[in-house]
C-alpha positions as CSV (number, residue, x, y, z in Angstrom):
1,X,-0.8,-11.9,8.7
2,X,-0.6,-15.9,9.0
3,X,-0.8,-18.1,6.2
4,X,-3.9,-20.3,5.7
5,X,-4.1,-22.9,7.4
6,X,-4.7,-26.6,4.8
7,X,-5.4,-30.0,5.8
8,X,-3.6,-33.3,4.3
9,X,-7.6,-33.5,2.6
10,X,-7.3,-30.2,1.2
11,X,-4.0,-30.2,-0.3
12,X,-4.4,-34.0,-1.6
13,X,-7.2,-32.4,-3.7
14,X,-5.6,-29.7,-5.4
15,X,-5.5,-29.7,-9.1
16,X,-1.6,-28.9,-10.1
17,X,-3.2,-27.7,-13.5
18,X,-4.2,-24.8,-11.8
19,X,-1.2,-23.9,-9.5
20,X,1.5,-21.9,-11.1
21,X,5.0,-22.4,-10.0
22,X,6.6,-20.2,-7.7
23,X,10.9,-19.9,-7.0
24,X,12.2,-17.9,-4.5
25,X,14.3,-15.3,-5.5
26,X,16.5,-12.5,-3.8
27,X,15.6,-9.1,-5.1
28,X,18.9,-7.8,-6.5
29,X,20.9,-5.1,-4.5
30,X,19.7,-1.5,-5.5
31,X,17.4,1.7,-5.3
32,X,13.3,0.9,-5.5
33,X,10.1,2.6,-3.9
34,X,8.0,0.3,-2.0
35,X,4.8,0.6,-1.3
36,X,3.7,-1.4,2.1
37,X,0.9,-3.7,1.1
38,X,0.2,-5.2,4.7
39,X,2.1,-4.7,8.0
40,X,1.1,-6.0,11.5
41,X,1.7,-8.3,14.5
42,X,2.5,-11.8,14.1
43,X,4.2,-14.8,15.4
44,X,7.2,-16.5,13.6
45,X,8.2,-20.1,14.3
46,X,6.6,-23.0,16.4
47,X,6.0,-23.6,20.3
48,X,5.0,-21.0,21.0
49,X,6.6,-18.8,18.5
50,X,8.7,-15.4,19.0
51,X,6.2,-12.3,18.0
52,X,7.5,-10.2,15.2
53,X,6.2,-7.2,13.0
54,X,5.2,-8.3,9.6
55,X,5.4,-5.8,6.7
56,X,4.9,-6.6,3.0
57,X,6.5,-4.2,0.3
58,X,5.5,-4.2,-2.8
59,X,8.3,-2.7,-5.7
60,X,6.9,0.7,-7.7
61,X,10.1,1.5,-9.0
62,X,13.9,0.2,-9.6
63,X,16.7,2.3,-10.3
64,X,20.3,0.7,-10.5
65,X,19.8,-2.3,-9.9
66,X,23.3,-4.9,-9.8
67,X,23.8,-8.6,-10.2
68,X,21.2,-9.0,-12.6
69,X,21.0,-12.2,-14.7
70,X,21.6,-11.3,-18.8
71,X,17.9,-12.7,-19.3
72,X,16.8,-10.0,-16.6
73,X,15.6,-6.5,-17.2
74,X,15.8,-3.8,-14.3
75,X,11.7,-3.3,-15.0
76,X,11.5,-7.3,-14.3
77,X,11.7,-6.1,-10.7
78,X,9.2,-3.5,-10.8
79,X,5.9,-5.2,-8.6
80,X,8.5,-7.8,-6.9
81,X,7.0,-8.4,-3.0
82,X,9.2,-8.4,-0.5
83,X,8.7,-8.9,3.1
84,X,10.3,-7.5,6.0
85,X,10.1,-9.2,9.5
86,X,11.4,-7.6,12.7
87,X,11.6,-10.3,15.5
88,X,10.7,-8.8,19.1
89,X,12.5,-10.3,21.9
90,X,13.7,-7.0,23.4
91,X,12.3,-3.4,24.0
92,X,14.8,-1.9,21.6
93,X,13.5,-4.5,19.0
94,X,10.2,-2.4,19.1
95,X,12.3,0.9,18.6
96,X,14.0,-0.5,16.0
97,X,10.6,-0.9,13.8
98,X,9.7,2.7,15.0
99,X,12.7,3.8,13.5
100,X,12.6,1.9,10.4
101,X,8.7,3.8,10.0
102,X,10.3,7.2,10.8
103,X,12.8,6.5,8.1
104,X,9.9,5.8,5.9
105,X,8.8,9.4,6.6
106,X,5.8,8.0,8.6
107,X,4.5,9.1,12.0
108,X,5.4,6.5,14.0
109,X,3.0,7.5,17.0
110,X,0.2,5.6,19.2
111,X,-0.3,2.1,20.4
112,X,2.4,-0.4,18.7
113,X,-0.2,-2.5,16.4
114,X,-2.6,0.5,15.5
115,X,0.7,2.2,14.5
116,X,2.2,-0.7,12.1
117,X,-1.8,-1.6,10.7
118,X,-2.2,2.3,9.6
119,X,1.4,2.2,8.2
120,X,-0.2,-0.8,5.8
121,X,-3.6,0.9,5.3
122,X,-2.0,4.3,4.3
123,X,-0.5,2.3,1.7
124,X,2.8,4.6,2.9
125,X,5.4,4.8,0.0
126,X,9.5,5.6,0.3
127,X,12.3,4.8,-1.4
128,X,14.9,2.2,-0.1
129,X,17.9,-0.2,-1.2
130,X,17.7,-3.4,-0.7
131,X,21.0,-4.9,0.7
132,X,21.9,-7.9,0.6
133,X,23.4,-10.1,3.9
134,X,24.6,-13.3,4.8
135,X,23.5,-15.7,7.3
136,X,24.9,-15.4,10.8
137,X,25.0,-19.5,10.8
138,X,25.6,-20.1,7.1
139,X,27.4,-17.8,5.0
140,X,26.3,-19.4,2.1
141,X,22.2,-18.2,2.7
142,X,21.9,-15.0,1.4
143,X,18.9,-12.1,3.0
144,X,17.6,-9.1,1.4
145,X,17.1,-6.1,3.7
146,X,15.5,-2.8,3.0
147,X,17.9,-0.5,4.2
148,X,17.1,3.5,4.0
149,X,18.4,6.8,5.2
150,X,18.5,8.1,8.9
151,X,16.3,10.6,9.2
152,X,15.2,12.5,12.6
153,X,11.5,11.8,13.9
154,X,9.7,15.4,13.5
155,X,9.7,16.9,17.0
156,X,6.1,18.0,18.4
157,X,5.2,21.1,18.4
């Protein structure tokens, strides 16, 4: 889940003729099904970094989406990534992932990073909106949140 890691020597060398240009850009408040591309264990930050699940989303669908641009199309969304990071500091940090799998409609059973590595490998798919929040620090700074629906874990049988 890190990014590669480039030397000074590696990036000096890069032809710019072959990089396209990238802008960061909310996705805009609404319904979508994701797809998880990638989810697992990381580390967030420097010295020595505070672990955090990682998952990737990757947009199938939009419906309804608001705030777009007039150049923008709803399908213009469809294949957006979007990453969700849940920072562990606590033990109710790693209940709050478990319940963000459930509401997926994923069986969210077995050790911690097996769990969140099969929800990526299953490719697991669910609809969500995407909400947007401010800052805590700067309410300028804008985050986009998958939020979905409460549902109840199935109970063993």
């Amino acid at each position: 889940m890190t990014e590669a890691q480039f030397s000074i020597a590696d990036i000096a060398g890069i032809d710019m003729d072959q990089v396209e240009e990238y802008r960061f850009q909310l996705p805009p408040q609404g319904a979508y099904v994701w797809q998880c591309q990638e989810a697992g264990l990381d580390t967030i930050g420097q010295d020595p970094g505070t672990p955090a699940a990682v998952m990737t989303f990757k947009a199938l669908e939009t419906h309804g989406l608001v705030g777009l641009n007039p150049s923008e199309a709803e399908q213009d969304f469809v294949g957006v990534e979007h990453r969700e990071v849940f920072f562990l500091r606590e033990a109710k940090d790693i209940g709050r992932v478990k319940a963000f799998l459930v509401d997926a409609g994923f069986a969210a059973t077995g050790p911690f990073g097996d769990m969140l590595k099969r929800f990526g490998d299953e490719k697991t798919t669910f609809a969500g909106r995407i909400k947007h929040r401010p800052d805590k620090n700067d309410k300028d700074k804008k985050y986009a949140n998958i939020n979905l629906d409460r549902k109840a874990a199935p109970k063993e049988a």
